[in-house]
C-alpha positions in Angstrom: 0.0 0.0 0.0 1.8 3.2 -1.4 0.0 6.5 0.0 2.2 9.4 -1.6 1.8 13.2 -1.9 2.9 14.9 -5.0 3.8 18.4 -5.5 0.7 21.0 -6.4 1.0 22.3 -9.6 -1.5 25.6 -9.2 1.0 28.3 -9.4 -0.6 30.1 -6.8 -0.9 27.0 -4.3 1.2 26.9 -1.4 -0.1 24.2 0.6 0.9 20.2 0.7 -1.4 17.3 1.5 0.9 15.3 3.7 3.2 16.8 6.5 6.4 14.9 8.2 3.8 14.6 11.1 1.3 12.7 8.7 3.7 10.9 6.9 5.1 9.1 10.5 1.0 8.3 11.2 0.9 6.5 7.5 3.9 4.2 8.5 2.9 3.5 11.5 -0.4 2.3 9.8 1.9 0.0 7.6 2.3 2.0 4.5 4.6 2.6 2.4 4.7 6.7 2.0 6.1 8.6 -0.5 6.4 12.6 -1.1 7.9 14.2 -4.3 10.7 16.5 -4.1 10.5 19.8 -3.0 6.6 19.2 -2.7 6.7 21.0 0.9 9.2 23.8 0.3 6.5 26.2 0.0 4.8 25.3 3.1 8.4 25.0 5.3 8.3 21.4 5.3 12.1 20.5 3.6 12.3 17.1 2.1 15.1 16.4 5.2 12.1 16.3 6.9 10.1 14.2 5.0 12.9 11.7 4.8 13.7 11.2 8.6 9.7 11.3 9.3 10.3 7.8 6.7 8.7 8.9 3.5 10.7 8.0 0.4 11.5 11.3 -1.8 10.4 10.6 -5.4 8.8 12.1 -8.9 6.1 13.4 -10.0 5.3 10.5 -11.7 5.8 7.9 -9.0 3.8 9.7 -6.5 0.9 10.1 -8.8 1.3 5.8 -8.9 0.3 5.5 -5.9 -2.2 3.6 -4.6 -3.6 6.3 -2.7 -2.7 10.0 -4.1 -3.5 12.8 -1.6 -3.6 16.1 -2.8 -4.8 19.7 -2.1 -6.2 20.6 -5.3 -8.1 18.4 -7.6 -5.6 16.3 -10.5 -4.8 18.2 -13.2 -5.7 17.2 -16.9 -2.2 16.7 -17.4 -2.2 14.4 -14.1 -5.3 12.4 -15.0 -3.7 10.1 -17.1 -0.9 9.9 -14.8 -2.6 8.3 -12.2 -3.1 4.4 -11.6 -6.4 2.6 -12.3 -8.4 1.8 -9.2 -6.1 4.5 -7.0 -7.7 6.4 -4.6 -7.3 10.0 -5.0 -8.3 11.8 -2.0 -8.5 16.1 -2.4 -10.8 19.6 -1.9 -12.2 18.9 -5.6 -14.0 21.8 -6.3 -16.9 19.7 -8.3 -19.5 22.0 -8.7 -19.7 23.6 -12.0 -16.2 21.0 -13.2 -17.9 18.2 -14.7 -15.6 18.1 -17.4 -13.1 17.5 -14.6 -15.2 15.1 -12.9 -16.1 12.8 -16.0 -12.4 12.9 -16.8 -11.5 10.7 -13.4 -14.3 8.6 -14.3 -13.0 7.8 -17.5 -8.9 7.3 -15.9 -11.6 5.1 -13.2 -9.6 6.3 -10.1 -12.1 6.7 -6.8 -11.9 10.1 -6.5 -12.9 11.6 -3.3 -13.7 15.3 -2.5 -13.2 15.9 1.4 -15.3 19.4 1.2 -18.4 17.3 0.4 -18.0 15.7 4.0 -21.3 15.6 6.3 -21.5 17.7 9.1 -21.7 15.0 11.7 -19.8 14.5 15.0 -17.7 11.6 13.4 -16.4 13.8 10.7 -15.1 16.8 13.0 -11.7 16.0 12.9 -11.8 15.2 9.5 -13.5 18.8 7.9 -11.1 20.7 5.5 -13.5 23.1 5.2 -13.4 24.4 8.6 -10.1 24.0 9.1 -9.5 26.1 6.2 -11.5 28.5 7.0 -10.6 29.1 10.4 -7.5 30.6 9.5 -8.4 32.0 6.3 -10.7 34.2 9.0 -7.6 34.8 10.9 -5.5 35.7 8.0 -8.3 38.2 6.3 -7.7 40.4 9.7 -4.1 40.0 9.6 -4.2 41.3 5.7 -6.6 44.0 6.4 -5.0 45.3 9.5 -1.3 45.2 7.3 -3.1 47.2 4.0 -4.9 49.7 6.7 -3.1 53.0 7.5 -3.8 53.4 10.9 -3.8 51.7 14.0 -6.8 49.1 15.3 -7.4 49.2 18.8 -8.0 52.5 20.3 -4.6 54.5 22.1 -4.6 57.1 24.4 -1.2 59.1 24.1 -0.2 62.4 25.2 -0.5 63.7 22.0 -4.0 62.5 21.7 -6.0 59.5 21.6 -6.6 57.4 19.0 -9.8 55.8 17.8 -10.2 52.2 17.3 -10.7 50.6 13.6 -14.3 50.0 13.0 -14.8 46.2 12.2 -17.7 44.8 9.9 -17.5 41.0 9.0 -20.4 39.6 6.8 -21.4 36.1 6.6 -20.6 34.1 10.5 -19.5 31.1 9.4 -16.3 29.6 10.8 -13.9 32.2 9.1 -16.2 35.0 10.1 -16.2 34.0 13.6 -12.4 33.7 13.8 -12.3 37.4 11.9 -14.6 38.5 14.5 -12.2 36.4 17.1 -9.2 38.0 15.4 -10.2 41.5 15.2 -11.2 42.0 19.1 -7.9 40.4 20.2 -6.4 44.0 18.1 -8.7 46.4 19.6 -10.9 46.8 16.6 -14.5 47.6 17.3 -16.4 44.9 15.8 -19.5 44.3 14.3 -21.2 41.6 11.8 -24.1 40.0 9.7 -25.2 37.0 8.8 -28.7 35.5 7.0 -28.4 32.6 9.8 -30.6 33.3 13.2 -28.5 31.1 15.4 -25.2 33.0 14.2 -26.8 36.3 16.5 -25.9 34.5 19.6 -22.0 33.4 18.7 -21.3 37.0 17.1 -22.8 38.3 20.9 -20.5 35.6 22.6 -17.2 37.4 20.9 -17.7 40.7 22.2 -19.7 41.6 18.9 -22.8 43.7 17.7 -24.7 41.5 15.5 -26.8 43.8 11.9 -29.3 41.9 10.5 -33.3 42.8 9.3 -34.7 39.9 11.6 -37.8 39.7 9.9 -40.0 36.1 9.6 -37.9 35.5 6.7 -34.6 35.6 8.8 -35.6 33.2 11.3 -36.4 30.3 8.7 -33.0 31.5 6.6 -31.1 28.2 7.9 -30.8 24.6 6.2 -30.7 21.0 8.0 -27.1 21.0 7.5 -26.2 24.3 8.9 -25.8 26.3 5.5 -27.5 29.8 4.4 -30.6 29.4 2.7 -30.5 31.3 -0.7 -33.3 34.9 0.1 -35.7 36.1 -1.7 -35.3 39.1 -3.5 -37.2 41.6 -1.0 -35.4 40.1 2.0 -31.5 41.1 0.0 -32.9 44.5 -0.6 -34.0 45.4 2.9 -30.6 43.5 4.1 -28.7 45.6 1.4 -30.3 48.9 2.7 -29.1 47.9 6.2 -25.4 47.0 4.9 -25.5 50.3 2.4 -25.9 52.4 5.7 -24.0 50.4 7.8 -20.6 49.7 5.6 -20.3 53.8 5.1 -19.5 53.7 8.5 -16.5 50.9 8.3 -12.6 51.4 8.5 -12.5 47.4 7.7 -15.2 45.4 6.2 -14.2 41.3 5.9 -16.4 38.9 3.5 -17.0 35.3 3.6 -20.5 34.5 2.2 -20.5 31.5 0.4 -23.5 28.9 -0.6 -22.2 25.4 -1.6 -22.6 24.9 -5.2 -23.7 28.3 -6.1 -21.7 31.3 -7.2 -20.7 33.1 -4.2 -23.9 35.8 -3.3 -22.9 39.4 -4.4 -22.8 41.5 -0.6 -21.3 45.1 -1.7 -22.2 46.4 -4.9 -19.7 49.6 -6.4 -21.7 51.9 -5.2 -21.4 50.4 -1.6 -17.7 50.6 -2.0 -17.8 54.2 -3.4 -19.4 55.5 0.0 -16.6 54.6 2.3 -13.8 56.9 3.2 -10.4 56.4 1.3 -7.9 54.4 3.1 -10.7 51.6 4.1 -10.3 48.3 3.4 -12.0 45.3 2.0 -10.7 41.8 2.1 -13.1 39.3 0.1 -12.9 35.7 1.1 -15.1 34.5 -1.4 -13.3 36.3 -4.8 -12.2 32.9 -5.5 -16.7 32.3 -6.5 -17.1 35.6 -8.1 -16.8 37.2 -4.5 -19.1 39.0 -2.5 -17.7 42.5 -3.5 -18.6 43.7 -7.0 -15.0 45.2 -7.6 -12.7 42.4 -6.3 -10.2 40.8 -8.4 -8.9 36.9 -7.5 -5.3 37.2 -6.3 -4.8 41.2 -6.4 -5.2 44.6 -4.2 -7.5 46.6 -6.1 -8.0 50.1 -5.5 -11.0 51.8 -6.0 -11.3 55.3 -7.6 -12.3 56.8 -3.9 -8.8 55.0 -2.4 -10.6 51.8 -0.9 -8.5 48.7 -0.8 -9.7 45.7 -1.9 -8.0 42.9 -0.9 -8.4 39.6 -3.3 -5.6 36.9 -2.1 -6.5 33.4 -1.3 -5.7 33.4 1.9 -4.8 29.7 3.5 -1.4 29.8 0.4 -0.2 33.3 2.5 -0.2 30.6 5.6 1.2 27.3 4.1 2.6 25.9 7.0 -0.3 26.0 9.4 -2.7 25.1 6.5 -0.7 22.0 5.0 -0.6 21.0 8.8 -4.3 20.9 9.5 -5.1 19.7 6.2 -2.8 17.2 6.3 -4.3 15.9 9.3 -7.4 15.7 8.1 -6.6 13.8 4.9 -5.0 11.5 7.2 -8.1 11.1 10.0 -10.0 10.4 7.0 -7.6 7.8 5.4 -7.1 6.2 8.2 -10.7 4.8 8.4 -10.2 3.3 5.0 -7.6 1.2 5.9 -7.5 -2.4 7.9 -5.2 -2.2 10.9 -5.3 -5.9 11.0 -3.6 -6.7 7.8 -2.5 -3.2 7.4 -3.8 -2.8 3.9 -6.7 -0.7 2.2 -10.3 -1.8 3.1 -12.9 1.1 1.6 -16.0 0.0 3.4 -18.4 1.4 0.5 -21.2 1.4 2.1 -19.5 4.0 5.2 -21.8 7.2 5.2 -18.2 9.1 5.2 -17.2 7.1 1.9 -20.9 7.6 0.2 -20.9 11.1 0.8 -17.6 12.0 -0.8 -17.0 9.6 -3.6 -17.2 11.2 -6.7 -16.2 8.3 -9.2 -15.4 4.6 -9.1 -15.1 2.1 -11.7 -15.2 4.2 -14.3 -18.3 6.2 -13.5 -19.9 8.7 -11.7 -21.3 7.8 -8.6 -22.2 10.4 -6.4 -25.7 11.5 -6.9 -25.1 15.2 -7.0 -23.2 14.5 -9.9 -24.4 11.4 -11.7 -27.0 12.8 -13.6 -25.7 17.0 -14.5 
């Protein structure tokens, strides 16, 4: 049993999918665990590492030959054909709207598995790339903001006068926006925040937070089974946009992270929004990577508005490799790990798992998962 990690191709992709911590846990399961060269450098893991945690250093090609291939990013078209029949290839694979992508695994019929589509269930905690992601993505949004902002956060009182504390306005309380809201109290920033969820009011409070929202009837039934934002109707976004329109004026720092799984990424601040705030304000879009939730962001660059805002447009988790590879890494493995037989140390997919059935994308040539089968 060969679990290997190649290097990510993405130019922009900083991240690895095994760390030397990972790679001991693999052996000590009985694998054999490879890592191409140089495939940490990025995220400060050196292949001396990699080699005294007991993975073997090899190429691109071997590692895609492996019988299980863990990666960050879903496999290239130029990896597809690389990688062994019947291997299971284990990533974040971005499926919605990729079904070229998707029917391409098929066809190379690899078990393709796409950790993001894991169930929200006490089992799969340790195992959820998504929030582990996002948690410092959250983090790192403040960090960027508060860096690309001119003036200090939290308020000072000096002898030559005091100085006021950044205004703080994070829309959409997932688990990035609560560790923005997290991040910006612990710098002094005066912190506020929206979300479409009722329960969300509650946790924004909990952080020292004031919580913006129209809570009409509409707002307390805007929350799915599985914890997600409901898509609103039209009235409800313009009443919520009125309030945000007033409310964003007002902001030093305003922090993004709406997202709805499978859908573009809901537009929040329109160019007019960003036209009323006061030059030197800052917006950092977590979502630019879905069509992000600010009209004028750009994926991967500061943009400046024609008023002097900054709108910030970097993917996050790469400008914090090492700490992202790391928790990533150990999801991949929590979730390998219950595909393998300790007994006889070799792989053992239990098909029917409800971890397995909700992430399986293709087996056997085919697409199995039923969000998928039939687009």
């Amino acid at each position: 049993m060969l679990i290997a990690a190649p290097a990510e191709t993405d130019h922009g992709e900083t991240r690895v999918a095994a760390s030397p911590e990972t790679v001991k846990k693999f052996a000590a399961l009985g694998a054999d665990v490879a890592v191409q060269d140089g495939a940490g450098d990025k995220a400060g893991f050196p292949d001396a590492d990699y080699r005294s945690a007991g993975a073997r250093l090899v190429s691109a090609d071997e590692a895609l030959a492996a019988d299980v291939v863990l990666k960050v990013r879903r496999p290239t078209a130029q990896e597809i054909p690389r990688l062994k029949p019947g291997a299971l290839v284990i990533a974040t694979m971005d499926p919605y709207g990729h079904r070229d992508a998707i029917e391409a695994m098929a066809k190379a019929r690899i078990a393709a598995f796409a950790m993001e589509l894991l169930p929200r269930i006490t089992r799969a905690q340790v195992m959820d790339v998504l929030s582990s992601q996002a948690n410092l993505a959250g983090y790192r949004a403040v960090i960027d903001a508060a860096a690309e902002f001119g003036r200090a956060m939290p308020m000072m009182m000096t002898p030559a006068g005091t100085v006021t504390a950044a205004r703080l306005f994070v829309m959409g309380v997932g688990v990035a926006g609560l560790q923005a809201i997290a991040t910006g109290r612990r710098l002094g920033a005066v912190v506020t925040a929206n979300d479409v969820r009722p329960a969300t009011k509650e946790q924004v409070e909990s952080l020292g937070a004031k919580f913006v929202a129209v809570e009409d009837e509409e707002f307390k039934q805007a929350e799915t089974a599985g914890g997600y934002a409901k898509e609103m109707s039209d009235g409800y976004k313009a009443k919520q946009a009125a309030l945000v329109a007033t409310h964003i004026a007002k902001q030093d720092i305003v922090v993004t992270t709406a997202l709805i799984p499978g859908r573009p990424a809901p537009r929040l601040i329109t160019a007019d929004m960003v036209k009323s705030m006061h030059a030197g304000s800052v917006i950092v879009d977590l979502a630019v990577e879905r069509g992000g939730n600010c009209e004028l962001s750009r994926p991967g660059e500061l943009a400046i508005s024609d008023n002097g805002v900054k709108i910030v447009g970097y993917s996050n988790v790469t400008r914090i490799p090492a700490s992202a590879s790391a928790l990533y890494a150990r999801n991949l493995y929590a979730f390998v790990e219950t595909l393998i037989d300790k007994a006889t140390k070799s792989l053992a997919v239990h098909w029917d798992d409800e971890l397995v059935k909700a992430t399986c994308l293709t087996r056997d040539g085919a697409v199995v998962h039923p969000a998928f089968a039939t687009e």
